[in-house]
C-alpha positions in Angstrom: -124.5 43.8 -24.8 -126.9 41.0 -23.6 -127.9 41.0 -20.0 -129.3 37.7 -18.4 -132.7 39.2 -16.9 -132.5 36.6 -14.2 -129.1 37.8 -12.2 -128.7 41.2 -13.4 -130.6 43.7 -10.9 -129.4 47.1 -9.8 -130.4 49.3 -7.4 -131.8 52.6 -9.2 -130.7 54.7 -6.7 -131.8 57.9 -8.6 -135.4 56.3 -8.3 -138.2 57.5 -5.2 -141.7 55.4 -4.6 -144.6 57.4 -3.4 -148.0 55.3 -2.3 -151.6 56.7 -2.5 -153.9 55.4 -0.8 -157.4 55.6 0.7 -161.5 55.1 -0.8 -160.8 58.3 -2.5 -157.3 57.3 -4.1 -158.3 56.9 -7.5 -161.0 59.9 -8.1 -157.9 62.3 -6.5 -155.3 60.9 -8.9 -158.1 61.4 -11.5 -158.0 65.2 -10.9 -154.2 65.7 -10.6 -152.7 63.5 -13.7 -152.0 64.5 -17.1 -153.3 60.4 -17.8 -156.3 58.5 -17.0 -155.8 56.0 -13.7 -159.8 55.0 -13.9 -159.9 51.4 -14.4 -157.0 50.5 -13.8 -156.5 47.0 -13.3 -154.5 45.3 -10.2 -151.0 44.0 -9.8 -150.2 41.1 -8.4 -146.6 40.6 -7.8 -145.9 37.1 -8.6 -147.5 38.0 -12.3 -145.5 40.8 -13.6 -145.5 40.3 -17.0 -144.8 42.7 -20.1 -148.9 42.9 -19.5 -149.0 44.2 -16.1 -150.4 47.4 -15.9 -148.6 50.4 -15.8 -149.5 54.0 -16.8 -147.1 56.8 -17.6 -148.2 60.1 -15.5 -147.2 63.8 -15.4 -147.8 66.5 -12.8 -148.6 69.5 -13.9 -148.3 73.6 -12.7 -151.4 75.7 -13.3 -149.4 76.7 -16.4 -148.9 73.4 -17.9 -145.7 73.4 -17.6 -144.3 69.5 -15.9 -143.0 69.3 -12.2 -143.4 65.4 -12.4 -143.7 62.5 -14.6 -144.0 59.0 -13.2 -145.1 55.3 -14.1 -147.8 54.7 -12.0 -149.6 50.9 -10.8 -152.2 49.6 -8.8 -151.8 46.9 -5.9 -153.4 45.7 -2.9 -151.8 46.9 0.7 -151.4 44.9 3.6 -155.0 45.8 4.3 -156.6 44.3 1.4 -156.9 48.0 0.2 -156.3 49.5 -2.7 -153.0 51.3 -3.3 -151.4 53.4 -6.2 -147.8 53.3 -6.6 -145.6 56.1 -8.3 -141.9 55.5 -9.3 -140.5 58.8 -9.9 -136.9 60.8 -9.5 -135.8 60.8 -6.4 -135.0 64.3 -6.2 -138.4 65.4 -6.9 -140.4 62.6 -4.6 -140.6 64.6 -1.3 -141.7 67.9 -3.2 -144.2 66.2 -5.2 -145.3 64.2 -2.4 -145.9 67.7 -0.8 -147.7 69.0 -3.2 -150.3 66.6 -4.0 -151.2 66.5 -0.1 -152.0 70.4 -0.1 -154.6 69.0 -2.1 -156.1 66.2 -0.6 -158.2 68.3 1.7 -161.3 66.3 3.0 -161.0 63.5 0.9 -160.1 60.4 2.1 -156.4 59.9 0.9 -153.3 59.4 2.0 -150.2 60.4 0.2 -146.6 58.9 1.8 -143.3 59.2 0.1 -141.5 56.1 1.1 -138.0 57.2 -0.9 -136.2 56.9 1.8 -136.9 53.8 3.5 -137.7 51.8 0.3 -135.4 50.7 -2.4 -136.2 50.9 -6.2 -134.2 48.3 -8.5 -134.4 48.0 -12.1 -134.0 44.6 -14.5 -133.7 44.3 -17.8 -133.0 41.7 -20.4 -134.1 39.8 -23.3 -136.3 37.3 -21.4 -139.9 38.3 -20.7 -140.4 36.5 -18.2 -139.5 37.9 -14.5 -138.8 35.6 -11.3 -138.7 38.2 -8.8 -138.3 35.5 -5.8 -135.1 36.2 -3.7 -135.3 40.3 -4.3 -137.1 41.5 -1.5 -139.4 43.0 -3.8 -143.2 44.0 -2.2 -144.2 45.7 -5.5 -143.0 46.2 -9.2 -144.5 46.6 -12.6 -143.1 45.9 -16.2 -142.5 48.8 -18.6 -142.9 48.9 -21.8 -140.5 47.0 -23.8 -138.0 48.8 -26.1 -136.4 47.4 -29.3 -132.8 48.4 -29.6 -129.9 47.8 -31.6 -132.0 45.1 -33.1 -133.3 43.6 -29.9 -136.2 43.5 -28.1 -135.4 44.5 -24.1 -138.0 44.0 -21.0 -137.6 46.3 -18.1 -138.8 46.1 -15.2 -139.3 48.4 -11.8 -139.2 46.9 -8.2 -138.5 48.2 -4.9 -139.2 47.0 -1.0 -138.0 48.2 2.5 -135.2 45.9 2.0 -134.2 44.8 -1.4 -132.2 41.6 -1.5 -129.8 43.5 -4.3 -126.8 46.4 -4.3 -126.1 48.3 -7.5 -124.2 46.9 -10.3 -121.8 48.5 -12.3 -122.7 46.8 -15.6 -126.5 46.7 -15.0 -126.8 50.0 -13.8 -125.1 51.5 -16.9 -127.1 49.7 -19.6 -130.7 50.4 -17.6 -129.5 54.3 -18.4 -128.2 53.7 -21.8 -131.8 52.4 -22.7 -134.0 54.7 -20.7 -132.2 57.8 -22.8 -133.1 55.4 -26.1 -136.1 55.1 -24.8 -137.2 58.7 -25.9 -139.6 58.3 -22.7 -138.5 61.8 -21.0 -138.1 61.8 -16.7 -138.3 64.9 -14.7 -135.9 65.9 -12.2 -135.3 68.7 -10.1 -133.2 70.5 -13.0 -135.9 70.3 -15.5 -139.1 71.0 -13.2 -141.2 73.4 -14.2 -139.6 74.2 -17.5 -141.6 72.1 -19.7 -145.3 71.9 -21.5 -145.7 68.3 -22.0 -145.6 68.3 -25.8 -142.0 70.2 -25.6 -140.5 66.7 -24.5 -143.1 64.1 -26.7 -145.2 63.1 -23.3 -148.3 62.9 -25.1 -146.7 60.7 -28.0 -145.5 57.8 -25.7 -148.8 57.6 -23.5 -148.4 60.4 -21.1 -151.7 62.7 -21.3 -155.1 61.1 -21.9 -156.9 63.9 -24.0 -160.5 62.8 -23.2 -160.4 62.8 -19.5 -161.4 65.6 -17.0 -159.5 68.6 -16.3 -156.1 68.5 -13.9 -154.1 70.7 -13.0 -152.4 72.8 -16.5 -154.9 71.2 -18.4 -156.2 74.1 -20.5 -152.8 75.2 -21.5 -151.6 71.1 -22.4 -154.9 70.9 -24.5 -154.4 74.1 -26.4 -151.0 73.5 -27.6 -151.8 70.4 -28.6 -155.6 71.4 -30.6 -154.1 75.4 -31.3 -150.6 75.9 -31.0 -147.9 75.3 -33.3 -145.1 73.1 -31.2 -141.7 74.3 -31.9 -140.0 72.7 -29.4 -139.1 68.2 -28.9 -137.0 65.8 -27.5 -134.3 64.3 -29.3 -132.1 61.6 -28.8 -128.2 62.8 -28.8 -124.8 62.1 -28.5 -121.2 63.5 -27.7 -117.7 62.8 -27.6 -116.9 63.5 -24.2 -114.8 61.7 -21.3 -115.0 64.6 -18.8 -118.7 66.3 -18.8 -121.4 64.0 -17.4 -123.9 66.9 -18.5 -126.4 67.3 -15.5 -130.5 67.5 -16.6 -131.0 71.4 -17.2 -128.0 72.3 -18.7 -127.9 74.3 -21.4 -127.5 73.8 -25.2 -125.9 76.3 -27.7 -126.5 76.2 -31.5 -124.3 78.1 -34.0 -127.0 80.3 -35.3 -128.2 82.1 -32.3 -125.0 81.2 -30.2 -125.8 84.0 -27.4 -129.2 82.1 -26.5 -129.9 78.6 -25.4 -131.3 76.5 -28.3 -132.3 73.7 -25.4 -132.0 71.9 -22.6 -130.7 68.5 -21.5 -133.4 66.4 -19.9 -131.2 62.7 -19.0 -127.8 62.0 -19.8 -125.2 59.0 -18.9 -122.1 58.0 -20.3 -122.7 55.0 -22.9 -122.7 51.7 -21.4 -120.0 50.6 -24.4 -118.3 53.4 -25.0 -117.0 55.3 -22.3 -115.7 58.3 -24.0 -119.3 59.1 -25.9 -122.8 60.2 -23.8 -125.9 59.6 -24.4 -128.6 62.4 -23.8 -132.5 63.1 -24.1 -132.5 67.1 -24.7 -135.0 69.3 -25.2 -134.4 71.6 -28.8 -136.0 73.9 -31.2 -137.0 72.0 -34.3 -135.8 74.8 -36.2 -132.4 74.2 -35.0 -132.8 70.5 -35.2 -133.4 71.1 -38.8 -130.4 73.1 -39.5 -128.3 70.5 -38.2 -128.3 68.8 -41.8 -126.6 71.8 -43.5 -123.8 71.7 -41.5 -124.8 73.9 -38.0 -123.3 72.8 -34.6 -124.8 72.5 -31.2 -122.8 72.0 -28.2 -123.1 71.1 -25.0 -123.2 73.6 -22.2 -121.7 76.3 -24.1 -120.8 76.7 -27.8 -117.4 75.9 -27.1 -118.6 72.5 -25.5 -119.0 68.9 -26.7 -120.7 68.9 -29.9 -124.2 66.8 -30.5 -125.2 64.7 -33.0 -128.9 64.0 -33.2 -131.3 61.2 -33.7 -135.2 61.0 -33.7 -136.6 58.8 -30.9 -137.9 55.7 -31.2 -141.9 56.3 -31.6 -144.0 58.7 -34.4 -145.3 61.5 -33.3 -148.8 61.9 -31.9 -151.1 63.6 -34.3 -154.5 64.3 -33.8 
């Protein structure tokens, strides 16, 4: 399937927007983020570009376990002042939002979900360059691009208070279909809290900057990473199914060990060409992963469910 970028938006509807704001914006963000957001560089809308800048981000609990990831930009408000934007789920925007203003304290920052009076729309195609003029957008930012099937696909993020698109079928399908290729995991309310970092690949697609100061979770991110042994990693999988649309959080089965769960789904969406196979980013032991050659099974929400077939992601993982 080829999209043409310039009349192919959706609305993400599954997507929130959260600004930060204020002199203190960036040295608070600093102290809460798996990744670096010192010095980064200013949007402008009318130059999105696959060089805009755009950082992936996590949230984490004191014990390193995710409650958010997000990509995060930098733009100007109507005040001429800095602002940090966060797309993240949805589900999870007013709870994060929450959170991070228990710990603003003195400093001088504003935190303001805008989910539900903003829109987020996605675009994608096979043009790199994006004419956003018509949308209603007020921001956006490019992510990084994704080769698939051969092709080399642009993405980008946009939202305003009143987006000039409604969703599309077609659009909204393939946007899924290459997020789950994208091996680039998102957190929703199903899989908060479950999940070190590593256990999904967030530090091998730009998610945690190891050099920078501490956040929250950061002693237990940086030990599994320097100490520990990771036995756990997202995957990229798929099953023949026409009738469970898996929700992020359920539960995988393996034949070994068919009494405990061997994983977790993380994103899942029927196939954008194939309506009787879904695609899914899961969470699994590598030791059942492995076993998977000799013949083993894992299924889908119980071990009588949908079975999986497996496939590394897209990227090498970080080694240090």
């Amino acid at each position: 399937m080829t999209l043409n970028l310039t009349n192919s938006p959706t609305l993400l509807n599954d997507y929130g927007i959260i600004f930060v704001e204020g002199p203190d914006a960036a040295s608070f963000l600093q102290n809460q983020l798996t990744n670096s957001v010192l010095g980064l560089k200013q949007n402008a809308l009318e130059t999105i570009s696959p060089n805009s800048e755009v950082r992936l981000v996590g949230y984490c609990s004191a014990k390193g376990r995710l409650l958010a990831t997000a990509w995060l930009s930098l733009y100007q408000n109507d005040h001429g002042e800095d602002c940090f934007v966060l797309f993240l789920s949805k589900d999870i925007a007013a709870s994060f939002s929450k959170r991070l203003s228990m710990f603003v304290l003195r400093s001088k920052v504003k935190v303001m979900d805008m989910s539900d009076s903003w829109q987020v729309g996605g675009v994608i195609g096979l043009d790199s360059s994006f004419n956003l003029n018509g949308f209603g957008t007020k921001v956006g930012m490019s992510l990084p691009d994704l080769v698939y099937q051969g092709k080399k696909y642009h993405r980008i993020l946009l939202a305003g208070d009143r987006l000039q698109i409604t969703e599309n079928a077609t659009s909204l399908s393939f946007w899924q279909g290459i997020e789950i290729a994208s091996g680039i995991p998102r957190i929703t309310s199903g899989t908060q809290d479950l999940l070190v970092p590593q256990m999904v690949n967030f530090e091998s697609v730009g998610g945690v900057d190891f050099k920078k100061g501490c956040y929250p979770g950061q002693e237990v991110v940086a030990r599994s990473q320097y100490r520990g042994v990771i036995k756990r990693r997202l995957f990229i999988a798929t099953a023949e199914s026409t009738t469970e649309l898996s929700r992020p959080g359920t539960e995988l089965f393996h034949s070994a060990d068919p009494e405990q769960p061997a994983g977790l789904v993380i994103l899942s969406a029927p196939h954008f060409d194939n309506p009787q196979q879904l695609d899914l980013q899961i969470e699994l032991k590598l030791e059942f992963a492995e076993s998977l050659k000799t013949g083993a099974s894992l299924c889908l929400g119980s071990i009588s469910g949908p079975r999986l077939s497996l496939e590394k992601p897209p990227y090498s993982l970080l080694e240090i």
